[in-house]
N, C-alpha and C positions, 0 to 999 in steps of 0.2 A: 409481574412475571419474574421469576428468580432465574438468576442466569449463573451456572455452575461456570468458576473460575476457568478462563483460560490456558495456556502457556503464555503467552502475551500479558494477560494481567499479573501475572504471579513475575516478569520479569519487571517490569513498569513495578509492582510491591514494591519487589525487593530494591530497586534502586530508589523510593518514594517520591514517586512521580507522579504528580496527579491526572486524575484520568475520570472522564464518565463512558459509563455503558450506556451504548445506547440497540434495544433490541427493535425486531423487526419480525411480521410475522413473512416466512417464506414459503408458507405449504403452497402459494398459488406458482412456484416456479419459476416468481419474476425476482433474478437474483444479480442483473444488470446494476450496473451505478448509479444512471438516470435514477431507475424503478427503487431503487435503497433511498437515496438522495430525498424522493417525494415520501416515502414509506416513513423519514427518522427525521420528515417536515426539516430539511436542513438545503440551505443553497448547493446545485450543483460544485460550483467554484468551490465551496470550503469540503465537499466531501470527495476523499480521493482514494483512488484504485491501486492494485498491485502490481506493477507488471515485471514478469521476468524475462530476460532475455542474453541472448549467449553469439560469442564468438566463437572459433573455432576450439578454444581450451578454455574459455573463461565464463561463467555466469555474473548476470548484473542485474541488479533489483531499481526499477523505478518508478516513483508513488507520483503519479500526474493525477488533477484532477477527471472524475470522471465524464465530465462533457467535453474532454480533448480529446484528441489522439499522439499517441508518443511518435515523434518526428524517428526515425529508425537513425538518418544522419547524423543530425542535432548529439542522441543516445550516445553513437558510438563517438563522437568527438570528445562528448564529457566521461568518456569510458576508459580514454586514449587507445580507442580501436580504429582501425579500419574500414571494422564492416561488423554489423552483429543484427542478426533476427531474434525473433521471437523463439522463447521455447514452447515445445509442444505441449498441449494440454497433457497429453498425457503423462508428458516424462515430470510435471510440476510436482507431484507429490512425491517421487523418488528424491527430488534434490532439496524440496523446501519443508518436505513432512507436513504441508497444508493441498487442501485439493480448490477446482476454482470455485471462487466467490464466496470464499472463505482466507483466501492468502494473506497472510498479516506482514506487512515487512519486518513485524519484531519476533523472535523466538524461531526463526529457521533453524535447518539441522545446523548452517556454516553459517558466518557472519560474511554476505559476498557485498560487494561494493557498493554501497548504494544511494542514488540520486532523487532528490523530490524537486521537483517541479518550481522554478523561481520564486512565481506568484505568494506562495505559501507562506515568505520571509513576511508579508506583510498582514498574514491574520493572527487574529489571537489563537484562535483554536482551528484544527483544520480534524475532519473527520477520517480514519482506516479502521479495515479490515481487527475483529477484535480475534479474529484465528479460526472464526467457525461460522458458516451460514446464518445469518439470523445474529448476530453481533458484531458490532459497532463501536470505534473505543473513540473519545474526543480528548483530544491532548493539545496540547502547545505544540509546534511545529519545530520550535530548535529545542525542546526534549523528547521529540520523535529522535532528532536528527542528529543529536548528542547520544543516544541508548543503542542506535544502531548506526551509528557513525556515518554518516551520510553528508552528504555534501550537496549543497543548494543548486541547478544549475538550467536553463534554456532546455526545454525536455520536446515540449510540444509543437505542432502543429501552429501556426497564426493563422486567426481567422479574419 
């Protein structure tokens, strides 16, 4: 299955940064993490999700694995906020030019803050968003976190 370049791949070219695609097919609608995670045969733990979320002035990007949930507290302490939710689906593609279950944390409109999930420091490869429904990029997790400046930090939920 040939998968027409992203904006995510063409940033990941340009700085040569190795990367696999990995696709998926999505006509059945199941476009959840879990449901990707079984679909790209890859461990929950190393395949992780996009999440965006805002203070009163601020947006912040963070890539938790997908069988967590992002602790909101936890978020806004490595944020140095106060308090920050979640953004609405809707308003996602106005600020990040990606729509859900396609959000990639590389090649948004702005470069906003953004945090991945501790655990990550310690795999080789951790799987996101490759910019579009039905792709999958697998990369090293400190040239994720290097490309889009991100900073490692307590995101989640403890189970």
């Amino acid at each position: 299955m040939s998968v027409s370049k992203t904006n995510a791949m063409r940033i990941l070219d340009g700085q040569h940064i190795h990367y696999n695609v990995l696709s998926y097919d999505h006509q059945d609608g199941k476009i959840d993490g879990m449901n990707v995670a079984e679909k790209i045969q890859r461990a929950p733990e190393s395949v992780f999700k996009t999440l965006v979320a805002h203070s009163k002035q601020h947006l912040f990007v963070f890539v938790i694995p997908v069988h967590k949930e992002l602790d909101l507290k936890k978020a806004a302490k490595s944020a140095g906020e106060k308090k920050i939710e979640m953004l609405p689906v809707k308003e996602l593609q106005k600020h990040t030019g990606y729509i859900r279950g396609g959000c990639s944390p590389i090649g948004m409109k702005k470069l906003y803050p953004t945090y991945i999930d501790q655990p990550a420091v310690e795999l080789e490869t951790i799987v996101v968003s490759g910019g579009k429904i039905g792709t999958q990029l697998e990369l090293n997790p400190h040239d994720l976190a290097e490309i889009i400046q991100a900073q490692f930090a307590d995101l989640t939920h403890t189970t």
